[in-house]
ROMILUM-520948 format. One record per residue (C-alpha): residue number from 1; z, y, x. Coordinates in steps of 0.5 Angstrom, whole numbers, plus 500, padded with zeros to 3 digits. Layout:
# residues N
resi NUM	Z Z	Y Y	X X
...
//
This chain:
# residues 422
resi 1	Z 500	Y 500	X 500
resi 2	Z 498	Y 507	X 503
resi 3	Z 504	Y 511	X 505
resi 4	Z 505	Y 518	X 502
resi 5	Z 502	Y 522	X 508
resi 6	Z 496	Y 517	X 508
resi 7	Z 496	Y 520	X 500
resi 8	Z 495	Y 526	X 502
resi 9	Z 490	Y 526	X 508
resi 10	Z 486	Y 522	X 503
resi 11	Z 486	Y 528	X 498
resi 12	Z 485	Y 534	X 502
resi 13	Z 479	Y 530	X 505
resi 14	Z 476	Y 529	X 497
resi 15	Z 477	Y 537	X 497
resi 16	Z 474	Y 538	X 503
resi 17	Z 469	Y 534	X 501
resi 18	Z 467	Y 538	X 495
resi 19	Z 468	Y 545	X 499
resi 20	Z 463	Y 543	X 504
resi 21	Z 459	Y 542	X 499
resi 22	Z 460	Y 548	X 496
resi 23	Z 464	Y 547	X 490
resi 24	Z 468	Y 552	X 488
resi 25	Z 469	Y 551	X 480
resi 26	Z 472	Y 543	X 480
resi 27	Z 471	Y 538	X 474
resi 28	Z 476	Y 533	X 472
resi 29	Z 470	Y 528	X 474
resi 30	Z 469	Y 531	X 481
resi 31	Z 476	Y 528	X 483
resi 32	Z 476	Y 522	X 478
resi 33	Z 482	Y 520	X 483
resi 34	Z 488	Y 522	X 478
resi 35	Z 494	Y 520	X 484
resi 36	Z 490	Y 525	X 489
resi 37	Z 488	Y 531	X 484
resi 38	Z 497	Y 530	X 483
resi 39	Z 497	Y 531	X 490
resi 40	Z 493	Y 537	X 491
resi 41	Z 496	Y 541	X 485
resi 42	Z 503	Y 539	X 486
resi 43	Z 501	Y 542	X 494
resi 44	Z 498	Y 548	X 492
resi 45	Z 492	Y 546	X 494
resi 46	Z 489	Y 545	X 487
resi 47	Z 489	Y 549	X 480
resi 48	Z 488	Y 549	X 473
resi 49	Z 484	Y 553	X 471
resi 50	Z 481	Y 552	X 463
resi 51	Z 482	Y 544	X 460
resi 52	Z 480	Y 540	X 466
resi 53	Z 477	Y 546	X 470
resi 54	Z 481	Y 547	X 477
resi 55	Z 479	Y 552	X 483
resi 56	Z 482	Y 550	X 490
resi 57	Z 488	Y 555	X 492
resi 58	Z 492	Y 556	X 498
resi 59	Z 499	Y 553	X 498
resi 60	Z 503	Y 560	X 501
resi 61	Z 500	Y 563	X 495
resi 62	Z 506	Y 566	X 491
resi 63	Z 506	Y 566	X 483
resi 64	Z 502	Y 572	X 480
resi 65	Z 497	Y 572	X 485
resi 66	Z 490	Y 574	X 483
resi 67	Z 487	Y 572	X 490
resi 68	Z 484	Y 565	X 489
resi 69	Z 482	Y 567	X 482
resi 70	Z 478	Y 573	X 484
resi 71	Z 475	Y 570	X 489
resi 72	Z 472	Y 564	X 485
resi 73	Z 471	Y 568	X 479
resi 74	Z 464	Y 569	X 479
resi 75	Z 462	Y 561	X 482
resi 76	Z 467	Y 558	X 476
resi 77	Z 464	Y 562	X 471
resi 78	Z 457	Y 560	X 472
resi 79	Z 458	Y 552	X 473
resi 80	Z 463	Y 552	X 467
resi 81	Z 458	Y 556	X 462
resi 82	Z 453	Y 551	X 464
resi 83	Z 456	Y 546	X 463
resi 84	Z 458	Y 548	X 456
resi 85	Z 452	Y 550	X 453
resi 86	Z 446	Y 548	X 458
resi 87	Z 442	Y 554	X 461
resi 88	Z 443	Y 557	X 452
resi 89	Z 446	Y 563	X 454
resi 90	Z 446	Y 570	X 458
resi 91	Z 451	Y 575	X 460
resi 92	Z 450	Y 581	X 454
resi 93	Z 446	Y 588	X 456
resi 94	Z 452	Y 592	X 458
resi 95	Z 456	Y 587	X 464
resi 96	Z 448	Y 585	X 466
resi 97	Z 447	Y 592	X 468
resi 98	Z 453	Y 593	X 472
resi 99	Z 451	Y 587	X 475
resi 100	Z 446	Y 589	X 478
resi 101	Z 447	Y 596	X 480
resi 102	Z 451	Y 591	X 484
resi 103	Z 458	Y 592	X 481
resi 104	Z 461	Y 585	X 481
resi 105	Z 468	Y 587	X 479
resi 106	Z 473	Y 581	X 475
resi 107	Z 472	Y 584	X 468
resi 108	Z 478	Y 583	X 464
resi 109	Z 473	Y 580	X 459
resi 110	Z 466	Y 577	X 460
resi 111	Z 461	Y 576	X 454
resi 112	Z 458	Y 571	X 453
resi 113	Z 452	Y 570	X 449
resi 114	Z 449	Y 564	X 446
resi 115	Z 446	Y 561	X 440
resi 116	Z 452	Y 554	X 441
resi 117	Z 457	Y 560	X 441
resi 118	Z 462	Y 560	X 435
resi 119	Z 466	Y 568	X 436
resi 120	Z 472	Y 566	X 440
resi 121	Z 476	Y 568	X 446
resi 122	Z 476	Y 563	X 452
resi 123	Z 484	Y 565	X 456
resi 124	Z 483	Y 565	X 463
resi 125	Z 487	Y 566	X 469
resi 126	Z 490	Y 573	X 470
resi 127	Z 489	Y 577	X 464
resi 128	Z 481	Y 574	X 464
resi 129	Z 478	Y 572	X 459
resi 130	Z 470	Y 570	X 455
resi 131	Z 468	Y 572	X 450
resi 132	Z 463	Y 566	X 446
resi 133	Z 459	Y 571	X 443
resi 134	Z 454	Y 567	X 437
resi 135	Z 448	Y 570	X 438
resi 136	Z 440	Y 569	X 439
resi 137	Z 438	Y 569	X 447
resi 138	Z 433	Y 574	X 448
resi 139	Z 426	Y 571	X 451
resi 140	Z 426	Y 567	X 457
resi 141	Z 421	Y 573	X 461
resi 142	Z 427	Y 578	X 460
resi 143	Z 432	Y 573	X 463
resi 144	Z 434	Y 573	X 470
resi 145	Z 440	Y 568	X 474
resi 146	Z 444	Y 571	X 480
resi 147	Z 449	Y 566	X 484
resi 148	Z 448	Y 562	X 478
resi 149	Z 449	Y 567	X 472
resi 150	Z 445	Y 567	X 468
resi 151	Z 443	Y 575	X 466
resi 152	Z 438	Y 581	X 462
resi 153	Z 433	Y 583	X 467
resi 154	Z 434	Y 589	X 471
resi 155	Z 429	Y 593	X 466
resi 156	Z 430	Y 589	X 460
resi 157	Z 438	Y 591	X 461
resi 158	Z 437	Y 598	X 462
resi 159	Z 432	Y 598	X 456
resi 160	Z 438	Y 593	X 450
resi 161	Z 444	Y 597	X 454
resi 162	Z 449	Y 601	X 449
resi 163	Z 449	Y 608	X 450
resi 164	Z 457	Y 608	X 452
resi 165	Z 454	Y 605	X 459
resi 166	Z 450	Y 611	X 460
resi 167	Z 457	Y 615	X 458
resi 168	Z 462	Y 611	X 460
resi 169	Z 460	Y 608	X 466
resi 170	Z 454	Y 612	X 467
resi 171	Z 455	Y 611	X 475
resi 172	Z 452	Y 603	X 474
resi 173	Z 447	Y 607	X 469
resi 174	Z 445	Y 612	X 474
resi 175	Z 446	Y 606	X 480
resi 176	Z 441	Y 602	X 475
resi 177	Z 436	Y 607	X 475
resi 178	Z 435	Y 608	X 482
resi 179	Z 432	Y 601	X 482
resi 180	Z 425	Y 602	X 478
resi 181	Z 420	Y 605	X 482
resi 182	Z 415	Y 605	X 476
resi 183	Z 415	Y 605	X 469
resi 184	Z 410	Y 599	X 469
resi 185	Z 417	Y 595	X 470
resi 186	Z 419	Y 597	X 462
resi 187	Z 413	Y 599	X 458
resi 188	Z 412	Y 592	X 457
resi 189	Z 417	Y 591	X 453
resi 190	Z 418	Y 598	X 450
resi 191	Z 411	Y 597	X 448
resi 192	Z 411	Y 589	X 445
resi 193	Z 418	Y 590	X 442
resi 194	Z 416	Y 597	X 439
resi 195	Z 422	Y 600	X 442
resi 196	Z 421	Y 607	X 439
resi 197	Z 428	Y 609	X 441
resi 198	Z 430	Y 605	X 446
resi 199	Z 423	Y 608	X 450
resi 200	Z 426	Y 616	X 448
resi 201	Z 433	Y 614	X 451
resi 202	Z 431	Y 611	X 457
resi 203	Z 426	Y 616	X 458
resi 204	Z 431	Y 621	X 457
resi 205	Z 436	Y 617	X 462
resi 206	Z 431	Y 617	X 468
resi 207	Z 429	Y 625	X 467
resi 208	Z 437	Y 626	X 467
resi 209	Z 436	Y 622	X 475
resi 210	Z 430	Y 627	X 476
resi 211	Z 425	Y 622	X 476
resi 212	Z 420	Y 626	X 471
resi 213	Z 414	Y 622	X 473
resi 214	Z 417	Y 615	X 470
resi 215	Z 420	Y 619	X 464
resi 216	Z 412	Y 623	X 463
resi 217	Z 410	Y 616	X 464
resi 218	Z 413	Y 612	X 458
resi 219	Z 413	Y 618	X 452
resi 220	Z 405	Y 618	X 454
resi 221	Z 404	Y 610	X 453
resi 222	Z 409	Y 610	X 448
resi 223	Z 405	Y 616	X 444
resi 224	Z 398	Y 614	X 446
resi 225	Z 400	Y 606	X 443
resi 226	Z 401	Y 610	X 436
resi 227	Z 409	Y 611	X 437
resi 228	Z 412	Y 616	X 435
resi 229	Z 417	Y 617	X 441
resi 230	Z 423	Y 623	X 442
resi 231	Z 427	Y 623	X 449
resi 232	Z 434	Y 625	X 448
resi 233	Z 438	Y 624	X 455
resi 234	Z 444	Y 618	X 453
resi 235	Z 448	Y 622	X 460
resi 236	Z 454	Y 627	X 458
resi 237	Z 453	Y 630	X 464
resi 238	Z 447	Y 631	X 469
resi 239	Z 447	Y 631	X 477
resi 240	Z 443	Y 635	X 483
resi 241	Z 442	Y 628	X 487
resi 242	Z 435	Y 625	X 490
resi 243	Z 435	Y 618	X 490
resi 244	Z 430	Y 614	X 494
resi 245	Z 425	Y 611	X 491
resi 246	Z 423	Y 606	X 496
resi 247	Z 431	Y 604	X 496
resi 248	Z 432	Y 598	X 492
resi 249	Z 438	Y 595	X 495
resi 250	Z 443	Y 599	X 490
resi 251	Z 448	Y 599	X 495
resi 252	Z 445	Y 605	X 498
resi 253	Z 444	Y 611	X 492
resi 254	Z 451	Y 607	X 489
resi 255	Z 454	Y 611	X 495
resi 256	Z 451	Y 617	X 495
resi 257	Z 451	Y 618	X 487
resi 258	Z 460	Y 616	X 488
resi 259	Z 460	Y 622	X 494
resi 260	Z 457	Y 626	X 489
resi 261	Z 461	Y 624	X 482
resi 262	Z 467	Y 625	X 486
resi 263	Z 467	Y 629	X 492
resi 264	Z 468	Y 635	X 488
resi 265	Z 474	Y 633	X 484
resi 266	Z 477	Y 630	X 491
resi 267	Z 476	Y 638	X 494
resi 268	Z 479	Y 641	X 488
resi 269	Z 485	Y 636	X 490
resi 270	Z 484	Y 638	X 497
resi 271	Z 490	Y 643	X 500
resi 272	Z 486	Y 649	X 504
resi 273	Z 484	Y 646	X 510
resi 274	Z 489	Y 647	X 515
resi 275	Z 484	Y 647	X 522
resi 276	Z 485	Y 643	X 528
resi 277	Z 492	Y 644	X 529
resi 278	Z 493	Y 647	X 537
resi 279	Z 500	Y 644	X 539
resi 280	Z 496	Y 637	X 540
resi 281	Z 503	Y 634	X 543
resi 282	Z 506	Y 635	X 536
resi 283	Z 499	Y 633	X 533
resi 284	Z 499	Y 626	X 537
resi 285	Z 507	Y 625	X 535
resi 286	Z 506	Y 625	X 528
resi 287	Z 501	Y 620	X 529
resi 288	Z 506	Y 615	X 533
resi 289	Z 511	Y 616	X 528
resi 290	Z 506	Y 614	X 522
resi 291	Z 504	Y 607	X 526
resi 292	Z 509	Y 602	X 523
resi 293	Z 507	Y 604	X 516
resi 294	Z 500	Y 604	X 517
resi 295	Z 499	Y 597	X 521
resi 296	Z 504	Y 594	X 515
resi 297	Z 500	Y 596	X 510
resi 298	Z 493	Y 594	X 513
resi 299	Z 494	Y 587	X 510
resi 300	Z 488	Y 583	X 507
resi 301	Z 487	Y 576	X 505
resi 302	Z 482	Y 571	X 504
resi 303	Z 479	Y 566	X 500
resi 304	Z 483	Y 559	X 503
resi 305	Z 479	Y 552	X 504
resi 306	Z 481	Y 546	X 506
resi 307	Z 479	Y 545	X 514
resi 308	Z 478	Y 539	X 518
resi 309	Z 483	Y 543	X 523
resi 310	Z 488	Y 542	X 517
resi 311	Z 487	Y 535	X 516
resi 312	Z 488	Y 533	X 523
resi 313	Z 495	Y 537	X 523
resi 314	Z 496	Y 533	X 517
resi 315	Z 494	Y 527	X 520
resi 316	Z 499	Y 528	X 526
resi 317	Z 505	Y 529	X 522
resi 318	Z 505	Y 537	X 524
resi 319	Z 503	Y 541	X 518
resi 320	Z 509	Y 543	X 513
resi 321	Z 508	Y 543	X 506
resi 322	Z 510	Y 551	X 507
resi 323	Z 508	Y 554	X 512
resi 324	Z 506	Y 552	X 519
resi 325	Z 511	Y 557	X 522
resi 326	Z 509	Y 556	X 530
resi 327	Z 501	Y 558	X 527
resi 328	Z 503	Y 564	X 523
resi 329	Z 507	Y 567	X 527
resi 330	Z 502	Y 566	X 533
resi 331	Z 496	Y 568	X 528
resi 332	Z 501	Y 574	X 526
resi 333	Z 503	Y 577	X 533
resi 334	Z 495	Y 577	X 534
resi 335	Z 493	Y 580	X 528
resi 336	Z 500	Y 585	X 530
resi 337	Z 497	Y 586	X 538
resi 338	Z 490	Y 587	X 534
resi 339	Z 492	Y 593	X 530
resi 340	Z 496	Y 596	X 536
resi 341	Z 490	Y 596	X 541
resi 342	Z 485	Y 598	X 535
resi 343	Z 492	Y 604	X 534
resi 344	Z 492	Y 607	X 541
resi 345	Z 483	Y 607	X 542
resi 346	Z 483	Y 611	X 535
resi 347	Z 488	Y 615	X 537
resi 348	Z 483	Y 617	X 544
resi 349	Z 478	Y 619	X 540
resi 350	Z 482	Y 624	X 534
resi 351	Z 484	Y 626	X 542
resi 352	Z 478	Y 628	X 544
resi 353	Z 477	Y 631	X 537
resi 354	Z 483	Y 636	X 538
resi 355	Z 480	Y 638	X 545
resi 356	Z 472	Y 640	X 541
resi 357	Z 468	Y 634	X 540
resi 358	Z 465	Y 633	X 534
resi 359	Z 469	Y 629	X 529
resi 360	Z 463	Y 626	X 526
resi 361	Z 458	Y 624	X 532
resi 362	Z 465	Y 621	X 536
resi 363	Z 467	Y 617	X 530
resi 364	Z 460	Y 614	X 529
resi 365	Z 459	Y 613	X 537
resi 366	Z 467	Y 610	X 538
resi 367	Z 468	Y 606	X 531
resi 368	Z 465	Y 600	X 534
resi 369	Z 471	Y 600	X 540
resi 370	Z 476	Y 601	X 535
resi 371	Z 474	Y 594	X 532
resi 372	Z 473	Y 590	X 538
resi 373	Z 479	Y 592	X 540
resi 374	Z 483	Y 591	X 533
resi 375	Z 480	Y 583	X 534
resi 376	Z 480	Y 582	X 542
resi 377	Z 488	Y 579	X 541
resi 378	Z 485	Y 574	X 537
resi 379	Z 479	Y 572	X 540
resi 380	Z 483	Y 572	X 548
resi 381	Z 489	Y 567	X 544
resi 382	Z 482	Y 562	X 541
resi 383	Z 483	Y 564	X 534
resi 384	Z 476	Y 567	X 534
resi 385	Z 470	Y 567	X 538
resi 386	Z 467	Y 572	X 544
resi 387	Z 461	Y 573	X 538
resi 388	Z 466	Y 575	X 532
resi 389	Z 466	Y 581	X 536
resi 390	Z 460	Y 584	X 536
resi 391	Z 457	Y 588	X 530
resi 392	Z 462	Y 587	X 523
resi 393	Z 466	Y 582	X 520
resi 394	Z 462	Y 575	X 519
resi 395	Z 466	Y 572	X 514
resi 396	Z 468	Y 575	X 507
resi 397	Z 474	Y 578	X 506
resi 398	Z 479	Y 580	X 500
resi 399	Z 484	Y 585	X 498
resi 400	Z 490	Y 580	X 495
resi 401	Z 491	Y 583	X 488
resi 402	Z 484	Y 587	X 488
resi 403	Z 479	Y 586	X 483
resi 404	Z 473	Y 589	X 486
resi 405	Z 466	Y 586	X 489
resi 406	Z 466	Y 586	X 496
resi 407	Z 459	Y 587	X 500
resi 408	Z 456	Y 580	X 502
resi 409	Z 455	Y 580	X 509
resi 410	Z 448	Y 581	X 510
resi 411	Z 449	Y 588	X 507
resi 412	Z 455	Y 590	X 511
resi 413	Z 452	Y 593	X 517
resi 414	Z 447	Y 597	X 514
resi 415	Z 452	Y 600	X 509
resi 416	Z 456	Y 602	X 515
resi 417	Z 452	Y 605	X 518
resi 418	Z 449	Y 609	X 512
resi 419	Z 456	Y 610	X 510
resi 420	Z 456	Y 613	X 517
resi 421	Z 450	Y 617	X 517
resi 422	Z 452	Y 620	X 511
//
């Protein structure tokens, strides 16, 4: 008979088998062995979701904590709809949109549309939940999948967005608009459907981001189709910004459009600008004193996964089932030493800022310093490789307790830089 610990290595081995497979979202079937799925979830390693639907989670993980589930929210979402209801069904107009302006914020509510759906509310974890919406689908050509959602097109939700995206969520909307570079992508609907007032809105929303062009185009079309079209502007408000055409990413005119909608709230805010301070010693001396606080706060965490290390550990009779101890803290002075060395070569640079350099041209040429030195502790201990320092991070990170998206890694350097040359 297999001992306890044989048990557990055992289990940990069918989910790891699972995540390296790419799993994320885990039905009852997928681990049919009842004494390993007791094990995991009693570990911390596993759990339950919905009936039957589990997700794998870290065991230092503390109640309450949103981090597993906001992780694997979007891929549990995806393979338990489909599971339910096959490929009959699309997120609604609305959460499409957000999505493609490249908001993958956790909603407390995703609705889903399907004509198997029966009106009712499916409870997920952390005040979550789906909306089973019965509705008819729209035409296969106006849906789209991403990472397994099944979603509006970029024109067609845009055109069957409700009016309260463009005034309540207006940065998404804007975002969204961005995106289309030729009214050739929405006339085809606009004009098969007859969409009379749809075309006025959404003629009236892309003047509002001064695309006159792609607005002038559709009232024309729609007109000279027979129609009788009239623009009305769905934005409550309207800003002075010109957002690249050519842009097709939507992270891009996403930044510059929440640079503009917030700077000038910020600045209103703002006390006086108090200048670069002339007693540099004092200055310097404030920002030694705030060290302790900042490094406490500068805490992150990701998505956890069973690796073969863990197995080995376990196999050796050196894993704790709370906490690894000697690890942690090797992980955590580290970590500790990293923020430090990355402290003193920020604090190079605001010296070189109080004695004339230009703040912004030093920040950019200095900025990678900062992060090799906040990571070389860990690559020097053999806790991360030579190349994890160069460029940005290669691997996902996430705030615990935080809900919003996070950039995936192919975009992460070209945001950077934008973000620096803006």
């Amino acid at each position: 008979m297999a001992t306890p610990q044989e048990r557990f290595i055992e289990s940990l081995k069918e989910l790891q088998k699972l995540q390296d497979n790419g799993v994320v979202a885990i039905h009852t079937d997928e681990i049919p062995n009842r004494t390993y799925k007791s094990i995991l979830i009693r570990t911390g390693f596993l759990k339950e979701v919905s009936k039957g639907w589990y997700i794998a989670t870290s065991p230092e993980e503390r109640s309450g904590d949103t981090t597993s589930w906001y992780t694997s929210y979007w891929d549990f979402v995806a393979k338990f709809v489909t599971h339910k209801n096959d490929t009959k069904w699309c997120i609604s107009a609305d959460q499409s949109l957000q999505l493609h302006a490249g908001n993958w914020s956790v909603p407390a509510q995703l609705i889903i549309r399907s004509p198997k759906s029966n009106n009712t509310t499916t409870p997920l974890p952390n005040n979550t939940s789906l909306f089973n919406l019965k509705a008819d689908l729209p035409d296969e050509d106006l849906i789209v999948m991403e990472k397994g959602i099944r979603m509006y097109s970029k024109a067609a939700a845009l055109i069957y967005a409700s009016t309260s995206v463009f005034s309540n969520n207006s940065l998404d909307a804007r975002t969204a608009l961005s995106m289309i570079s030729d009214a050739s992508e929405l006339l085809p609907t606009l004009l098969e459907y007859g969409h009379t007032t749809l075309a006025g809105r959404i003629a009236g929303a892309f003047r509002n981001i001064n695309r006159e062009k792609i607005s002038d185009q559709i009232v024309d079309t729609m007109r000279q189709a027979g129609y009788d079209v009239r623009e009305i502007d769905p934005f409550e408000s309207k800003l002075n910004i010109d957002l690249s055409v050519r842009e097709r990413s939507p992270f891009v005119n996403r930044i510059k459009l929440m640079w503009m909608e917030m700077r000038e709230i910020i600045i209103k805010a703002f006390p006086k600008a108090p200048g670069i301070s002339e007693e540099h010693g004092a200055y310097i001396s404030k920002i030694d004193d705030v060290y302790t606080t900042d490094a406490y706060h500068s805490l992150s965490i990701e998505r956890y996964k069973v690796t073969a290390e863990l197995i080995d550990r376990v196999s050796s009779g050196m894993w704790n089932h709370n906490i690894n101890k000697e690890d942690r803290k090797q992980k955590d002075a580290m970590a500790a030493r990293g923020y430090y060395q990355a402290f003193l070569i920020v604090k190079e640079t605001i010296i070189k800022i109080l004695n004339g350099a230009n703040a912004g041209k030093q920040a950019d040429v200095d900025h990678q310093k900062w992060y090799r030195e906040l990571f070389d502790p860990s690559v020097v201990a053999g806790l991360l490789k030579s190349s994890d320092l160069a460029g940005y991070r290669r691997h996902q990170v996430y705030i615990g307790g935080s809900n919003m998206f996070h950039l995936a890694l192919r975009r992460c350097v070209t945001q950077c830089l934008y973000f620096l040359s803006y």
